[in-house]
C-alpha positions in Angstrom: 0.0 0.0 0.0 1.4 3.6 -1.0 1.0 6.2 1.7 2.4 9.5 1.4 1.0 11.4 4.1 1.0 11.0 8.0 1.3 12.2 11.5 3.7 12.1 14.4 4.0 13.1 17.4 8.4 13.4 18.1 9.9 14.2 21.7 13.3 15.2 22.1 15.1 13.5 25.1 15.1 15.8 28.8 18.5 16.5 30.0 19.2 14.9 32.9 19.3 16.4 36.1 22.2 17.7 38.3 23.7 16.2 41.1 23.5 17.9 44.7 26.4 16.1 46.4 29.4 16.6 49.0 33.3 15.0 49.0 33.7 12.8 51.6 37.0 11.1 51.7 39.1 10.4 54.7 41.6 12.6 56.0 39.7 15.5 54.2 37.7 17.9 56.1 35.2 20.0 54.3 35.7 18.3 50.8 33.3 20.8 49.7 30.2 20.3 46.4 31.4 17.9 44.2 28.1 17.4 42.7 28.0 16.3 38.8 26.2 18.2 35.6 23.5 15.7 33.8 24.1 14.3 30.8 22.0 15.9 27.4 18.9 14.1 26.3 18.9 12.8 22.8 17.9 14.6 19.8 16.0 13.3 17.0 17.0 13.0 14.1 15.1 12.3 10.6 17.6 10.9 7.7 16.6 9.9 4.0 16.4 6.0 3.3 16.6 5.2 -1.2 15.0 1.6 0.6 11.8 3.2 1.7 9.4 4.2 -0.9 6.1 4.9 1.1 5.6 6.2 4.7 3.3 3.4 5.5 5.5 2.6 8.7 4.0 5.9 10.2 0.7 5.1 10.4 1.1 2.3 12.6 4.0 4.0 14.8 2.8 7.6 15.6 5.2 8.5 18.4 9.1 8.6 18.5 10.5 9.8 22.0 14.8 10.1 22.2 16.0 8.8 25.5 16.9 11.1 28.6 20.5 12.1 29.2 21.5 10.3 32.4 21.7 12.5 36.2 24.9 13.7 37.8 26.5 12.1 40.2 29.4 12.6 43.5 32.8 13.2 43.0 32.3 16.0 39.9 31.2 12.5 37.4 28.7 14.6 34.6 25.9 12.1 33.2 26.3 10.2 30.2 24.6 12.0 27.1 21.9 9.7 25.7 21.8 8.5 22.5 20.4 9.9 19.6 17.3 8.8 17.7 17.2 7.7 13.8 14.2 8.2 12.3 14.4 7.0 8.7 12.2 8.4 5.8 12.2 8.1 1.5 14.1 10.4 -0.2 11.8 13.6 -0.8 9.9 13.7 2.5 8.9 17.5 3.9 9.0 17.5 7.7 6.0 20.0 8.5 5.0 21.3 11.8 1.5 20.0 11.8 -1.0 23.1 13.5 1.4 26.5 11.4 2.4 24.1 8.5 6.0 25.5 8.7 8.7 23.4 6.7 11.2 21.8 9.0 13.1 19.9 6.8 13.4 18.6 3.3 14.8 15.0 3.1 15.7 15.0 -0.4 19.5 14.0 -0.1 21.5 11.9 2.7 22.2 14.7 4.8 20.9 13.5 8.3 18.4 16.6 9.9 18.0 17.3 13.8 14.5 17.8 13.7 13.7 17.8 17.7 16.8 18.8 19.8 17.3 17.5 23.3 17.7 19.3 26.4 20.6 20.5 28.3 21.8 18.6 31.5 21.4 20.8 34.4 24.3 22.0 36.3 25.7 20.2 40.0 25.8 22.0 42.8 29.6 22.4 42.5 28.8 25.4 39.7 27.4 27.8 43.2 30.1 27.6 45.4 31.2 30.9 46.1 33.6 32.3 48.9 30.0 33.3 50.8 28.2 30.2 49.5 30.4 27.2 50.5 27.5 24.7 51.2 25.3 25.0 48.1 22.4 23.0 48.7 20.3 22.9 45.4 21.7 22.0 41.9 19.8 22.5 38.7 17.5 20.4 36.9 17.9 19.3 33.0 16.0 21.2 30.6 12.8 19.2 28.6 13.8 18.5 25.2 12.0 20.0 22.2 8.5 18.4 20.9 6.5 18.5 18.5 3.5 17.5 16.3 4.6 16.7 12.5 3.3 16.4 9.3 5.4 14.0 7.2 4.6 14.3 3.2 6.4 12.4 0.5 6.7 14.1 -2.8 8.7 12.1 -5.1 11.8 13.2 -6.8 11.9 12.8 -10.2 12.9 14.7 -13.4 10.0 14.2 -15.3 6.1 13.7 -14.9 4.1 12.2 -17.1 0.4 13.0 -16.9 -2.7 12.6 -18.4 -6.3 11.0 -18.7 -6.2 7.4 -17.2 -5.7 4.6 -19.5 -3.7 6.9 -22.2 -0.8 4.5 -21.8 1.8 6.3 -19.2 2.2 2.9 -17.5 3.2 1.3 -21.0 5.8 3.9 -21.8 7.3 3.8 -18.0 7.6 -0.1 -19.1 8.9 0.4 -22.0 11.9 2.9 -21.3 12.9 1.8 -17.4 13.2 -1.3 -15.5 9.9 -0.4 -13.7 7.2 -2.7 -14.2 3.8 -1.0 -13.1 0.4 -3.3 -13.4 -1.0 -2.5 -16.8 -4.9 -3.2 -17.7 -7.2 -2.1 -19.9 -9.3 0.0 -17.2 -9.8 3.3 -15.7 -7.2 3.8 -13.0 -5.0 0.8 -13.2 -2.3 2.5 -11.5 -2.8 3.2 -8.2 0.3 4.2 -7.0 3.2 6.8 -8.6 6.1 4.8 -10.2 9.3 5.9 -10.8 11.8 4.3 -13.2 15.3 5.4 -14.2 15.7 6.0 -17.9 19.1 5.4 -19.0 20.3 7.4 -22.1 23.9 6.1 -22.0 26.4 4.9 -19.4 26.9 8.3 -18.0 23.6 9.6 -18.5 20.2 9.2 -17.1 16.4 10.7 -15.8 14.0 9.9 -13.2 10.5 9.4 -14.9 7.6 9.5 -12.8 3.9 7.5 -14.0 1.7 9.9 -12.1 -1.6 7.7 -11.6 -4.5 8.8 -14.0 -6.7 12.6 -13.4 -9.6 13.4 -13.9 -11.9 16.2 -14.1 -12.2 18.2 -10.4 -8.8 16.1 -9.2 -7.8 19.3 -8.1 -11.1 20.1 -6.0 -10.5 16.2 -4.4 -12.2 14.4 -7.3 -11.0 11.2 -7.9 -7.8 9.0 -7.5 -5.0 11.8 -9.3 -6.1 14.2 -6.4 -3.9 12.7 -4.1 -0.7 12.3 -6.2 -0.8 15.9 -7.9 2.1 16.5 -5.3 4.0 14.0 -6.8 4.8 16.4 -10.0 5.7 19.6 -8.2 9.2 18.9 -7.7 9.1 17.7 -11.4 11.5 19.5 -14.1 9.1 18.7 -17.3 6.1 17.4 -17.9 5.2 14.9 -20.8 1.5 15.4 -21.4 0.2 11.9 -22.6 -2.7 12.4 -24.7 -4.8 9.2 -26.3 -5.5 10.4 -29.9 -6.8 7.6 -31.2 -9.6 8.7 -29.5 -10.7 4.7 -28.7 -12.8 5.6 -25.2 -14.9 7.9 -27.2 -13.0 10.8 -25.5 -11.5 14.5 -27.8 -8.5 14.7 -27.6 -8.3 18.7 -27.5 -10.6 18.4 -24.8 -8.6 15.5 -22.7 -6.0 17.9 -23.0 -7.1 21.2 -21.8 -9.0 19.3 -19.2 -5.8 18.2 -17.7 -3.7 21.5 -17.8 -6.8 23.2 -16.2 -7.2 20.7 -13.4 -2.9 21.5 -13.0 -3.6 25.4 -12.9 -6.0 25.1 -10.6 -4.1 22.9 -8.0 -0.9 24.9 -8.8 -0.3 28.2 -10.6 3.8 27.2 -11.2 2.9 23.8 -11.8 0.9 24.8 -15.1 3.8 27.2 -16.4 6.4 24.1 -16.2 8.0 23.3 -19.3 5.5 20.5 -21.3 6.2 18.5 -23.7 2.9 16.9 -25.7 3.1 13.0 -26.6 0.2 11.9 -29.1 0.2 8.1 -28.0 -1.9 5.1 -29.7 -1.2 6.6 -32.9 -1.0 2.7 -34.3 -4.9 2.8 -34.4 -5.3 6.1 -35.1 -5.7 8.2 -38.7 -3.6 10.5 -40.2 -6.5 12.6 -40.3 -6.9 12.6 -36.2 -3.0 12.8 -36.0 -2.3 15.5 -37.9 -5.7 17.6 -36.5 -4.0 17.1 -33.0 -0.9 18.1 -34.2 -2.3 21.5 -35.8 -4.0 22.1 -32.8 -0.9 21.7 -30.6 2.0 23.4 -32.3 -0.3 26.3 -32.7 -0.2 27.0 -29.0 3.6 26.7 -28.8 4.4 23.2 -27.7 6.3 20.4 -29.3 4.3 17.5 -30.4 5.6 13.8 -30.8 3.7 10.7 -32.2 4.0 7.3 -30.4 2.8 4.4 -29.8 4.1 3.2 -26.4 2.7 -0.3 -27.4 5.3 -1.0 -30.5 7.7 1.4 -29.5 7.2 3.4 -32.6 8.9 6.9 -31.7 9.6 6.5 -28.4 13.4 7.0 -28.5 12.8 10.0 -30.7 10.8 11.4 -27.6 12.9 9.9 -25.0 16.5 12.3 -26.7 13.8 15.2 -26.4 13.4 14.3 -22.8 16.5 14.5 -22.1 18.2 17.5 -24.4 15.3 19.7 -22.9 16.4 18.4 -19.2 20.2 19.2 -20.4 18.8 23.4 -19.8 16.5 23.0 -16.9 17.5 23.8 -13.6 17.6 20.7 -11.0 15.6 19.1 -8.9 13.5 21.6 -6.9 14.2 21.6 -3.4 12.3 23.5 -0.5 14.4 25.8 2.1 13.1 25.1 5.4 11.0 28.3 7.2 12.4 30.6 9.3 11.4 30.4 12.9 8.8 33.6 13.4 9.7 36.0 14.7 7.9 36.0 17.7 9.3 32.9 18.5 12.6 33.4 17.4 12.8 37.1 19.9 15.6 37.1 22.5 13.3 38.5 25.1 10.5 36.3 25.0 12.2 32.8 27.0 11.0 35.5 30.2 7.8 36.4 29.3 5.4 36.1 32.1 1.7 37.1 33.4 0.2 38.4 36.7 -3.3 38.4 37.3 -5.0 38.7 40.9 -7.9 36.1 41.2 -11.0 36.9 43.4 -9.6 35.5 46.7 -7.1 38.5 46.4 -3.9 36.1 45.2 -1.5 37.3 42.4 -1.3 34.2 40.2 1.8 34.2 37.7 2.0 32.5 34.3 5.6 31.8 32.9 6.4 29.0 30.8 10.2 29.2 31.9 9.2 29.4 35.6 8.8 25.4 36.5 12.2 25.2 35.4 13.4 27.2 38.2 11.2 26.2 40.7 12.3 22.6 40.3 16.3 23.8 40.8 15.0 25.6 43.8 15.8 24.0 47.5 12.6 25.5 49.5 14.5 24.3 52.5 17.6 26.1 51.9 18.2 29.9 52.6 20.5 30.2 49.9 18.6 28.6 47.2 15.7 30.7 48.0 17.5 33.9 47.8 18.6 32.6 44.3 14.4 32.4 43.5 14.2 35.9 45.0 16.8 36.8 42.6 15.6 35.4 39.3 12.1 37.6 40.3 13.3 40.8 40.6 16.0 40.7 37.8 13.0 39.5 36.0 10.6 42.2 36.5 8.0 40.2 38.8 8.3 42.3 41.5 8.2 45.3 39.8 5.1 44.3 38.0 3.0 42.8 41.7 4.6 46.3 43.3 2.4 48.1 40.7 0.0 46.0 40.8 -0.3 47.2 44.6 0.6 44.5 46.1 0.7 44.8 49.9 2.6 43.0 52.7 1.4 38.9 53.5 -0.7 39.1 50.2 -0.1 35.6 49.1 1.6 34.9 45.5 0.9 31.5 43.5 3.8 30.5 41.2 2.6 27.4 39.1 0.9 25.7 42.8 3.8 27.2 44.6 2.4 30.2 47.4 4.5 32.4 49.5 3.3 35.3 51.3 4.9 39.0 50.0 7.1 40.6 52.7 8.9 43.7 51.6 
């Protein structure tokens, strides 16, 4: 079964924590913190597979968590970093965030991709001894690593698409010209899937051709089978319009053809301006008469027009060096550059962002996402370590903000569950 689209969920290991620890060792009095950092947490990491053709994998495994970076421990030993986790995809998969639809990654090349980064491993409590802090108490804890919700889409990479009505005969050319053998029948949408096949001109030289499976009219609206593989030709260089102008289903062939550019216009405004190339297959049960009508028709609007018959081979090869000496001026492949983190994301400022509000029992409730971080490296049983949290909300602007609020003494703040009473 072909599958080109699904969605994951991908979690980034946490960085483990740090260690709150003291030397002992005989012989040496007040050995002092010798508490160790935690190790990072794994990232994850998406990497292009030429084995894999379909993404059918993901909808049966949804979720893909990296392990945690291991704690600190005593005597200054830092946690082991955890591993890494591979997440193999085909060649030409888009990694989209799935609610903003931002591009993470394109997997169109080996290059592996961190898509999810894991978190730092938090400090040991041998990082706050100072000459008036010998006895620090509290260490810090690792950071979460980064998750997200993704959209994984497959758009295949190949040179050329070859489109058209079903049953024109795209299937028998494919056969003909590659080693790909797609199912070929005498019925409307015999091939279900995209095939590629690798078209050898000479031992140096070669294409990607792509059997795009059969459109329709309204394919672009959802209609019909081609709707779902109309991505499949966007990265494509050139298009080979197959066109059946024998005219054996009862069809026009003037009006299979404009059918099928309009139904590429309205799905994609560059798709319909990419370089076409117009293939008049079947033309060993047509007439001359039909032929050369077609032809007339299609070199007046500009477009080179070739006479097959995929069937006997009859002018394939003549189409197949016109494939390629029109690929010899196109630009490659198209790629997509991952988007740019927004820019309210991406602002220096806004990792201390925070909210006060004061509920109707009179307490100032604060909102930070960055503040459970520091209430977990905080020691509520240590002097010091609170003094650090006392720290962290006045270089942060908290107390500013509750002071103009008009907050008064013994009003009672609520940090993420955690109350204190204010005293000045």
């Amino acid at each position: 079964m072909f599958v080109d689209q699904a969605f994951i969920r991908v979690r980034a290991g946490k960085g483990g924590d740090g260690a709150v620890s003291f030397h002992r060792e005989k012989y040496v009095a007040a050995g002092g913190p010798d508490g160790g950092d935690g190790g990072r947490g794994g990232n994850v990491i998406f990497v292009a597979d030429t084995n894999k053709t379909t993404l059918m994998e993901f909808k049966y495994k949804t979720k893909y968590i990296a392990p945690d970076g291991e704690p600190g421990r005593a005597r200054q030993c830092s946690g082991r970093a955890a591993e890494d986790l591979l997440v193999r995809v085909p060649l030409g998969t888009l990694v989209r965030e799935k609610e903003s639809g931002r591009l993470l990654a394109d997997l169109s090349d080996g290059e592996p991709v961190v898509i999810a980064r894991g978190g730092r491993g938090g400090w040991g409590n041998q990082h706050f001894a100072t000459p008036t802090r010998q006895i620090p108490r509290f260490s810090k804890p690792g950071l979460p690593g980064e998750e997200f919700d993704l959209k994984l889409e497959l758009k295949l990479l190949a040179d050329v698409g070859l489109v058209g009505f079903p049953n024109v005969g795209k299937s028998t050319l494919v056969s003909m010209v590659s080693a790909a053998k797609p199912k070929i029948a005498n019925y409307h949408f015999t091939t279900l899937t995209p095939v590629l096949g690798v078209v050898r001109i000479d031992s140096e030289k070669s294409f990607v051709m792509a059997d795009i499976p059969g459109l329709i009219e309204g394919a672009s609206e959802g209609v019909g089978l081609g709707h779902e593989f109309l991505r499949h030709v966007e990265r494509c260089r050139l298009m080979v319009h197959i066109v059946d102008v024998s005219g054996c289903e009862g069809r026009d062939p003037i009006e299979d053809f404009d059918l099928i550019n309009r139904e590429l216009q309205n799905f994609s405004e560059d798709l319909a301006q990419r370089p076409m190339l117009v293939a008049a297959n079947k033309c060993d049960i047509a007439t001359e008469a039909q032929i050369e009508a077609f032809q007339g028709e299609i070199e007046r609007r500009g477009y080179r027009f070739f006479p097959i018959s995929a069937a006997t081979r009859s002018g394939v090869d003549a189409l197949i060096d016109a494939v390629a000496a029109a690929l010899d001026e196109l630009p490659p492949v198209l790629r997509y550059e991952p988007d740019p983190l927004p820019m309210e994301e991406a602002a220096p400022g806004d990792s201390r962002r925070f909210e006060i509000t004061r509920g109707d029992d009179g307490i100032y409730y604060i909102k930070a996402d960055w503040m459970p971080r520091i209430l977990a490296s905080v020691n509520m049983d240590d002097y010091e370590s609170l003094q650090y949290l006392q720290r962290t909300l006045q270089n942060t602007g908290i107390i500013d903000r509750l002071e103009e609020m008009g907050i008064q003494e013994n009003d009672t703040v609520d940090i993420d569950g955690f109350e204190f009473d204010y005293l000045r």
